[in-house]
N, C-alpha and C positions, 0 to 999 in steps of 0.2 A: 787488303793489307798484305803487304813482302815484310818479311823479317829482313834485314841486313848486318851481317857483319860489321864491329866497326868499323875495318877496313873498307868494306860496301858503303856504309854510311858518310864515310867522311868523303869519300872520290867521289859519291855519287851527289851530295851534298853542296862541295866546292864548287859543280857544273849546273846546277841548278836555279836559274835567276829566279823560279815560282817556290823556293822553299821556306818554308815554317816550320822553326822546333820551338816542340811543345813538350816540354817537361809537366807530367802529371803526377809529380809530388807532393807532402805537404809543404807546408810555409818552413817547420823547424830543417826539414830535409834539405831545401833550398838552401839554409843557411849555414850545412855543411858543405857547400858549392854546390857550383853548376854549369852548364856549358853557355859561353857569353851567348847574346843574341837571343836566347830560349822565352818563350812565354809561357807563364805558369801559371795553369788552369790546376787542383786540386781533386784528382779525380775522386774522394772521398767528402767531396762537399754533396755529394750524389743530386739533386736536383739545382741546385747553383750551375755544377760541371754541365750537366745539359743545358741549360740557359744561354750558359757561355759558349758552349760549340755554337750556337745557333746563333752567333753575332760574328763567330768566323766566316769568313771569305771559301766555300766552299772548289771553288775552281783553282787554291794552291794546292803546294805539294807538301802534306806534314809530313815530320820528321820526331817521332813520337816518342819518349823515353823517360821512364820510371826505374828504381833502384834497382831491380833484379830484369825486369822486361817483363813482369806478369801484370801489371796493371798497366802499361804503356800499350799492351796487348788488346785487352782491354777497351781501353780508350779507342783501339783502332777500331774495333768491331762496330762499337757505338758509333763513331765518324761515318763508317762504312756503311751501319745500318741508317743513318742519318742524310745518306747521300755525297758524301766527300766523293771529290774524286781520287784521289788518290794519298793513301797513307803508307808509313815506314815506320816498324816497329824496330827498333836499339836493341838485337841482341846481346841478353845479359846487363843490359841496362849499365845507369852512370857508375856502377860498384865495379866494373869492369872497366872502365871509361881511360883512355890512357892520353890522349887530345888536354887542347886547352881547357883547364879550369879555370873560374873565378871564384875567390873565395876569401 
């Protein structure tokens, strides 16, 4: 897992034809926005969320973010210890998030 800055995340993001963002919030949280494109796994459904990693595509690039950055954190570790290749945790998470919203 790398942390990235927004600013890391969005430049790094733009240039990436293998990325995947995966917002690990709940359903209510999603429904105070979210960044477009994002697929949303729950990482407090706790054995669902593993489930669901395991039908992801292991050879993209997530792009990984929860409301503050602790459970997006998280999530990367699990990826990581799951075999992803490669994950990007959202410093500071969408609470910080200054980019396009949908909502």
């Amino acid at each position: 897992m790398k942390e990235l800055s927004q600013e890391e995340w969005r430049k790094q993001i733009s240039n990436d034809d293998n990325a995947v963002i995966l917002d690990v919030r709940t359903e209510l949280e999603v429904e105070e926005g979210y960044i477009p494109e994002a697929k949303n796994i729950d990482i407090y459904k706790g054995q669902e969320f593993l489930q669901e990693l395991d039908k992801l595509d292991k050879e993209k690039n997530y792009y990984v973010y929860c409301r503050s950055g602790a459970r997006s954190a998280q999530a990367c570790n699990l990826m990581d210890q799951k075999g992803f290749k490669q994950t990007y945790n959202l410093i500071g998470g969408f609470s910080q998030w200054e980019g396009e919203k949908a909502e």
